[in-house]
N, C-alpha and C positions, 0 to 999 in steps of 0.2 A: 504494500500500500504506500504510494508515495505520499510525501509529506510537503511536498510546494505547496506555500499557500496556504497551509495550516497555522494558527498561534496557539499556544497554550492560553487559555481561560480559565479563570477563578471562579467554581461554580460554588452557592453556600445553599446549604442541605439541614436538613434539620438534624440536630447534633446525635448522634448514635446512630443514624440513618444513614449512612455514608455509603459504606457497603451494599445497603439495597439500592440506593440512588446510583450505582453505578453499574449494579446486574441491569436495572431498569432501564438505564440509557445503552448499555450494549446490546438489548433486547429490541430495542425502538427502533435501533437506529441498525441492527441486521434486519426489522420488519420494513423500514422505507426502502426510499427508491433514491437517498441520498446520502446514501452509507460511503460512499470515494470521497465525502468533505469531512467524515471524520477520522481521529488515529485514534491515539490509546487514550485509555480514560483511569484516571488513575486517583487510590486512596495511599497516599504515603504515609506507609507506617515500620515502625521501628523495631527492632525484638528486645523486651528488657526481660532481666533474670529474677525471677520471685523466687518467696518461699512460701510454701504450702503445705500445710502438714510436716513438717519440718524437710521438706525435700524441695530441689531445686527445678524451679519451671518454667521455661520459656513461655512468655506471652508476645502478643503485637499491642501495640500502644500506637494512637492515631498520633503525629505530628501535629496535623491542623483537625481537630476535631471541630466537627461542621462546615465541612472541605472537601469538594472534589474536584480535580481536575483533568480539564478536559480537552486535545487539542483537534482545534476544529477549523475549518474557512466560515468564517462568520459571514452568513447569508441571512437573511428575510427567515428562511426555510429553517435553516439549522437554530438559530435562534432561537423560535417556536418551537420545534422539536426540544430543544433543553429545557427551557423555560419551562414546558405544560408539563413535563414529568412527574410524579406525585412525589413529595418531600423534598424539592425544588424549590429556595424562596427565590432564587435570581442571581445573576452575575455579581461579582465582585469590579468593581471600578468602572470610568466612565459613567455612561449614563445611563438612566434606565433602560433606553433602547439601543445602545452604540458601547458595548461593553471595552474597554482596554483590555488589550491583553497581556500578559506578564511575561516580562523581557526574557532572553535568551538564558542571560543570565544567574538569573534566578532561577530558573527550567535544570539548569545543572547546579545549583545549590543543591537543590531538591533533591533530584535524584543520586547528587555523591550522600548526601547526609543518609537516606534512605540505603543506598548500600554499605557505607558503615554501617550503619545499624544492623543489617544484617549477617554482617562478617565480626563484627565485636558487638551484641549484647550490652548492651547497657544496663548497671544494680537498678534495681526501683527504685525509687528517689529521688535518686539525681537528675539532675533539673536539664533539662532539653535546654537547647539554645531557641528551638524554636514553638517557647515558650506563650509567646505573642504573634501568632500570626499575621501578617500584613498591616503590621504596628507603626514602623517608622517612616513609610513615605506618602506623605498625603494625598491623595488621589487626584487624578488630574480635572475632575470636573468639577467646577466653583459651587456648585448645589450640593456635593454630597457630603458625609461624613466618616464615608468610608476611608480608613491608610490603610498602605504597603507596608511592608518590611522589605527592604533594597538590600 
């Protein structure tokens, strides 16, 4: 599946609902007829070390909890298609109907921190770096209240 023309987007989902918000939209979106404007759709999460019963247990722990992303060609079509999903409140940045999409860079923030996490475990406890989701950089559109983390 090529990837021209695709961005990643900040989709926000209702918090625990991550997981099903994104079976739902790979589900949609092999049922349309505009399935070549999407890629991967992704819940970044992390493996940390519990304990339980006094034994040690690998769990996933969400990164952005109330967070999916997703990278798509932001059309009319694709839009709706996200948007009406059930546990779907709307994009992250820009505007209601003109969403931003989140820089390149950030895109591999993402996914190196997600594969650490993977390959070294993290104790329970210890405090994520990305603790604050899309915390530090204000959004580009002068009505919202939504920020980044850059």
């Amino acid at each position: 599946m090529s990837t021209a023309g695709k961005k990643w987007f900040v989709v926000h989902a209702y918090s625990g609902f991550e997981k099903s918000v994104q079976r739902a939209l790979v589900d949609r979106i092999k049922r349309s007829d505009i399935a070549e404007q999407f890629g991967k759709i992704l819940v970044p999460v992390e493996e940390v070390v519990e304990m339980k019963a006094g034994q040690k247990a690998i769990s996933e722990r969400k990164f952005f909890p109330g967070y999916v992303l997703v990278e798509m060609e932001m059309t009319d079509d694709s839009w709706h298609l996200v948007k009406s999903t059930p546990k779907v409140t709307g994009f992250v940045g820009g505007t209601a109907n003109k969403p931003t999409p989140i820089t390149q860079k950030e895109v591999d923030a993402i996914l190196r921190q997600v594969q650490e996490g993977v390959e070294k475990p993290r104790p329970e406890g210890a405090r994520s770096k990305w603790a604050r989701p899309f915390a530090s950089r204000k959004d580009r559109s002068p009505t919202s209240t939504a920020t980044w983390r850059t």
